[in-house]
VOTIPA-724799 format. One line per field, with one value per residue (C-alpha): x, y, z; residue in one letter. Coordinates in pm, whole numbers. Each point is the difference from the previous one (the first is absolute). Layout:
px	(X;...)
py	(Y;...)
pz	(Z;...)
r	(A;...)
END
This chain:
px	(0;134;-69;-7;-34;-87;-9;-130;-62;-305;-135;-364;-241;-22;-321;-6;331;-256;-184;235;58;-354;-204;24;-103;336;240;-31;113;319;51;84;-71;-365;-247;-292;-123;-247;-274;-252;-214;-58;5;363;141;-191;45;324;107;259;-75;-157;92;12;215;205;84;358;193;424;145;-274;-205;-299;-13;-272;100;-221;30;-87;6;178;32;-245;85;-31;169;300;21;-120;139;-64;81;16;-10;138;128;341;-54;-137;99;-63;-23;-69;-9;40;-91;142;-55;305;-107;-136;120;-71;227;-53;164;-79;142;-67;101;-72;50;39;-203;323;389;-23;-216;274;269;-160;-102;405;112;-238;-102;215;-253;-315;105;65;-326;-169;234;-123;-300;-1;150;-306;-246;219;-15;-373;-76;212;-162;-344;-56;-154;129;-234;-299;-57;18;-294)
py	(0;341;292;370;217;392;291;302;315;188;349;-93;-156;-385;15;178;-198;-301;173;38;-401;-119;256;-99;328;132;-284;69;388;-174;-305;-24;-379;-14;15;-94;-286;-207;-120;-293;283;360;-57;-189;381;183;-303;-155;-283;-263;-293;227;-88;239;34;244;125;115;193;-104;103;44;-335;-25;-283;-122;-127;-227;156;-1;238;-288;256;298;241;344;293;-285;-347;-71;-333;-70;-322;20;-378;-10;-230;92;-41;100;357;154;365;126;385;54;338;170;336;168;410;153;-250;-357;-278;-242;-326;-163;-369;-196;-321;-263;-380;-73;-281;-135;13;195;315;-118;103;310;142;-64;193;276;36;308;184;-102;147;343;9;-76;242;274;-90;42;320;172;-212;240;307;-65;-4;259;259;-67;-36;383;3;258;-227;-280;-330;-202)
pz	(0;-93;227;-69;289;-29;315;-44;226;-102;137;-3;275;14;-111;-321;-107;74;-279;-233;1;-7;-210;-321;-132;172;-88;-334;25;152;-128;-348;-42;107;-285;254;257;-105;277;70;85;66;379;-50;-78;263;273;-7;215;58;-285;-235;-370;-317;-305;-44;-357;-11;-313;10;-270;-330;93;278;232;210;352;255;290;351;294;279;303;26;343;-28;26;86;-258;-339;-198;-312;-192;-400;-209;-337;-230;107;333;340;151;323;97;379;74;374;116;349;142;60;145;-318;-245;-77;-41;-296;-46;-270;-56;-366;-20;-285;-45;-366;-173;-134;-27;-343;223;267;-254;-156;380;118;-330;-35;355;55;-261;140;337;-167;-162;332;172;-284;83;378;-31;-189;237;284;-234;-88;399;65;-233;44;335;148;342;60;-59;262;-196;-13)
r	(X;X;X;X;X;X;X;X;X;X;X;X;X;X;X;X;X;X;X;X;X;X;X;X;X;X;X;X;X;X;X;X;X;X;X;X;X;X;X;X;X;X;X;X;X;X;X;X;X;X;X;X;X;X;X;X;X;X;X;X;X;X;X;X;X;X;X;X;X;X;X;X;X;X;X;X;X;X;X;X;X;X;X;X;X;X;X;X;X;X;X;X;X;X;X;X;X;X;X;X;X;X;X;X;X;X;X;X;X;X;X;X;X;X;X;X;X;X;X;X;X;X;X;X;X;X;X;X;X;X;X;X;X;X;X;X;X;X;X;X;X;X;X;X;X;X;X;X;X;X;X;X;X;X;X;X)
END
């Protein structure tokens, strides 16, 4: 199993960085992979919960993907996990959230178990790039928070 593992100070309240990682409407302002999350139903996207399944259509490069999906740990403002299936393998991603004063702390940890040694091979070799884009793509989740939360307005 190959493990990433991502920390990041961010001047916004716990809460609204919660937000930022579970609205979809937000994630894609941020995150540049997201094309949107597909639900069982329209109470799946105002109610989630640990076990809850969706697809999630993702754009790398030029191509779109569609990812099963499901929400394994659900405990705001501090834990989501997610775990993605594909034919390449399984992957893991768990955002842990901490207030620290004004700012939250996010961890994020991605790991992945390829489906065989040929994903093995490609994750060893090109692993190094992966972590960059995710890195990019933490940074404008912290920039995104950052600049739009009013710290004149009480969060809700």
């Amino acid at each position: 199993m190959d493990v990433a593992q991502f920390e990041l100070y961010i001047d916004a309240p716990i809460d609204y960085v919660f937000k930022c990682l579970d609205d979809d409407a937000i994630i894609v302002q941020w995150n540049s992979f997201l094309v949107e999350n597909i639900y069982e139903s329209s109470n799946d996207v105002l109610y989630p919960k640990t076990g809850m399944k969706f697809k999630s259509v993702q754009l790398i490069g030029k191509k779109q993907y569609t990812i099963d999906s499901e929400i394994t740990i659900y405990e705001p403002p501090n834990h989501v996990a997610l775990k993605a299936t594909t034919k390449e393998g399984i992957s893991f991603t768990d955002y842990y959230l901490e207030r620290t004063g004004n700012q939250t702390k996010l961890v994020i940890e991605l790991s992945t178990i390829p489906s065989n040694w040929f994903h093995r091979f490609l994750i060893k070799l090109f692993g190094w790039t992966v972590k960059g884009m995710y890195e990019e793509e933490y940074e404008k989740l912290k920039k995104y928070a950052e600049d739009t939360y009013d710290w004149n307005q009480e969060f809700n």
